[in-house]
Every structure is written in C-alpha cells, then in structure tokens.
ZATISE-203468 format. One record per residue (C-alpha): residue in three letters; x, y, z. Coordinates in Angstrom, 2 decimals. Layout:
! residues N
{pt "ALA", {X, Y, Z}}
...
***
This chain:
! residues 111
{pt "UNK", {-15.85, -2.42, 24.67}}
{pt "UNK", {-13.00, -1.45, 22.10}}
{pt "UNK", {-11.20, 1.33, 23.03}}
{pt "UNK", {-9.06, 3.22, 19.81}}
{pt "UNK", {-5.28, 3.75, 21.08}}
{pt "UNK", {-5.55, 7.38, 19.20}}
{pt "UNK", {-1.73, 7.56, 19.69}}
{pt "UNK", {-0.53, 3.96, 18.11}}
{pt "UNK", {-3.47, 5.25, 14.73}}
{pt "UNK", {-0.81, 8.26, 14.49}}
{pt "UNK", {1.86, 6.40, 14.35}}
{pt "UNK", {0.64, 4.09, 12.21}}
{pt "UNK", {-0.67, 6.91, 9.80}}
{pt "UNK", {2.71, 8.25, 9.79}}
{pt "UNK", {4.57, 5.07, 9.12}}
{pt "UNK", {2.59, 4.63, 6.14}}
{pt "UNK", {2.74, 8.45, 5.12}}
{pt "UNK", {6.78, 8.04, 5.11}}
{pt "UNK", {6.72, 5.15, 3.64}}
{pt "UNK", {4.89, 5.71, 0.78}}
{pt "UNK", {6.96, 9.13, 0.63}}
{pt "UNK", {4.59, 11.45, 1.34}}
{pt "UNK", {5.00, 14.72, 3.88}}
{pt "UNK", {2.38, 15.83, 5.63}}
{pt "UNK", {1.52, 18.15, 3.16}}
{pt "UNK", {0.91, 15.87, 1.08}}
{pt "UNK", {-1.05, 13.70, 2.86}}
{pt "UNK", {-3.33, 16.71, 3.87}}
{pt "UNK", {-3.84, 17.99, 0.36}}
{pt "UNK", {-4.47, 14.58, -0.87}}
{pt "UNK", {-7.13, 13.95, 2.14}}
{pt "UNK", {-8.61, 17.23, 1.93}}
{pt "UNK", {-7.74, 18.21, 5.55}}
{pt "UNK", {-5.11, 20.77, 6.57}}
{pt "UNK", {-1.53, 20.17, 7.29}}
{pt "UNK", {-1.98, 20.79, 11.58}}
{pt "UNK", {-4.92, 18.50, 11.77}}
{pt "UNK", {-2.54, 15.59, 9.92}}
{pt "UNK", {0.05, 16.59, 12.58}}
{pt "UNK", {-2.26, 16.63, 15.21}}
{pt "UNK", {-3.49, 13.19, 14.15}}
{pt "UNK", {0.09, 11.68, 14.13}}
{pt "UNK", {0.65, 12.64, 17.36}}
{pt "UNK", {-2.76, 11.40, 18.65}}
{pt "UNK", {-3.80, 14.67, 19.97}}
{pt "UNK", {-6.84, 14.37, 18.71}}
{pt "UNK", {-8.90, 11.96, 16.94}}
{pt "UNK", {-10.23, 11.13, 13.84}}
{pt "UNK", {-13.88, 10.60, 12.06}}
{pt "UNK", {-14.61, 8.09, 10.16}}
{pt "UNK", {-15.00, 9.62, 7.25}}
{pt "UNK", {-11.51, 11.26, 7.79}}
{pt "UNK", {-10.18, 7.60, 8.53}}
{pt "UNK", {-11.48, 6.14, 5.13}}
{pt "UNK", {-9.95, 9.34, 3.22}}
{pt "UNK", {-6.56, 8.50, 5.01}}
{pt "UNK", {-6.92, 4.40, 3.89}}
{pt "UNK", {-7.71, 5.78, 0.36}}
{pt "UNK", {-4.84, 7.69, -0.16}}
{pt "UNK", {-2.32, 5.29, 1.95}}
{pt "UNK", {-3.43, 2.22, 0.34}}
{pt "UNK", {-4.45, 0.68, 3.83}}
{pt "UNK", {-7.52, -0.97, 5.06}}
{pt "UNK", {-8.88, 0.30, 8.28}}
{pt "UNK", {-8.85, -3.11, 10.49}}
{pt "UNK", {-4.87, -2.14, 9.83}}
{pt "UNK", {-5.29, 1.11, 11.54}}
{pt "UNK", {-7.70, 0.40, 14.47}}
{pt "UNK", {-6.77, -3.19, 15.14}}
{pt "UNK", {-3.62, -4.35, 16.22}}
{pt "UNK", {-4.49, -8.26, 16.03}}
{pt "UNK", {-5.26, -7.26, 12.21}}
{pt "UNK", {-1.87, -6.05, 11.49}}
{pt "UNK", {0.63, -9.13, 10.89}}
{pt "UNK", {-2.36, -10.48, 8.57}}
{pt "UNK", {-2.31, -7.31, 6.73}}
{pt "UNK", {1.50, -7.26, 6.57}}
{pt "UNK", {1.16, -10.58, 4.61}}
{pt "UNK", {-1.30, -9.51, 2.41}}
{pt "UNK", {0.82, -6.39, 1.91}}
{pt "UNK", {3.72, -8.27, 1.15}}
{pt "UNK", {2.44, -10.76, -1.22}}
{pt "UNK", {-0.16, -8.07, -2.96}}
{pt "UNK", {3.40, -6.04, -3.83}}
{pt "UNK", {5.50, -9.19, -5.16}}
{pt "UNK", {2.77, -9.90, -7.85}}
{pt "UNK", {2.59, -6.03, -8.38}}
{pt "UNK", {5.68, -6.51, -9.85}}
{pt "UNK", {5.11, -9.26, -12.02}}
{pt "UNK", {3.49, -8.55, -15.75}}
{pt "UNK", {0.03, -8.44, -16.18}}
{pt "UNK", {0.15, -11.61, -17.92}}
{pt "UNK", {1.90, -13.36, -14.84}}
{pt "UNK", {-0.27, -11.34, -12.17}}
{pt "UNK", {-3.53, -13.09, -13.87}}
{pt "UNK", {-1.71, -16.47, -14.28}}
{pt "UNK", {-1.36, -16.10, -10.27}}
{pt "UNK", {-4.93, -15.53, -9.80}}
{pt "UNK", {-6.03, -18.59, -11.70}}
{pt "UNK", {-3.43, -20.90, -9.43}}
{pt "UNK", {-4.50, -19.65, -6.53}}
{pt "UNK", {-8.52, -20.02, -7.24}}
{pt "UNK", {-7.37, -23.25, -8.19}}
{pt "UNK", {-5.31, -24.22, -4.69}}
{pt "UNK", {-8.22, -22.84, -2.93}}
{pt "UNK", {-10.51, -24.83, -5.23}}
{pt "UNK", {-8.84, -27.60, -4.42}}
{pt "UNK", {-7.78, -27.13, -1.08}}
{pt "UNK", {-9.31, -30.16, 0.69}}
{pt "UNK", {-7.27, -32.62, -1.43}}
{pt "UNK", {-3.77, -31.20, -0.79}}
***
C-alpha cells in the first residue's frame, strides 16, 4: 500500500509556492485556507485533503501525480519544461507546434 511522505508534499508545495513567487499568504488566500495551515502543510505537520490538494495544483499550476508521486516527477519536469518553451512562442507558432507534433505521433511508426 502507498504511503504519502507528508513531509517531501511540503516541500514540494513550497518549492512551487517560491517559485512561482508566491508567500504563503498568498498561497492561502488564493486556496482559501489560512496562512498556519499552508505553514503547517510545508512542514508536513499535518496533512492534506484532497480537496485541499486539488485547490493547491490549481493555483500552482501542478498536477497531483507531481505532488504524491515521486516516480511521476522527472516526467512532469519534462512536460514542465517543454509546456513553458512553447508558452513563449506566439500563438501562431504554439498551434504550428501542435499540428507537428500530432503529426510525429501520427506518424510515429515510420520514423
């Protein structure tokens, strides 16, 4: 049976809080949930519901395979990584590399 590392959530929830430059506060207000509860959950003092999990994805852009898993995590990274490069292109480039990679995938096999 899977066992949730409360402690390694927090710190995930707080690497993601700093690095989308949020304080706690923020976080909290944006959640719905108080400031000491965030804190609390950081830590891993004490744990979270599910509903307050999805609220925390939500707002930190995060699935939460990312936050429970650990085998998830370097798949998510990559996802991450490439999601933010074409975040950056124009809309007109972001859709043109859509269409190429339906049509890689498409056409996978014969590659």
């Amino acid at each position: 049976m899977l066992k949730v590392d409360y402690v390694r959530v927090g710190q995930k929830i707080k690497e993601k809080r700093l690095q989308n430059g949020l304080t706690r506060e923020q976080l909290a207000e944006l959640c719905e949930l108080s400031a000491s509860y965030i804190a609390h959950i950081e830590r891993g003092t004490k744990s979270l519901s599910l509903e307050t999990a999805v609220k925390i994805c939500r707002v930190l852009n995060v699935s939460l395979d990312y936050l429970l898993l650990d085998e998830i995590q370097s798949h998510d990274r990559i996802f991450t990584a490439l999601g933010s490069e074409v975040e950056t292109l124009p809309r007109n480039k972001q859709d043109k590399f859509i269409k190429f990679a339906r049509l890689i995938l498409k056409n996978i096999d014969e590659l």
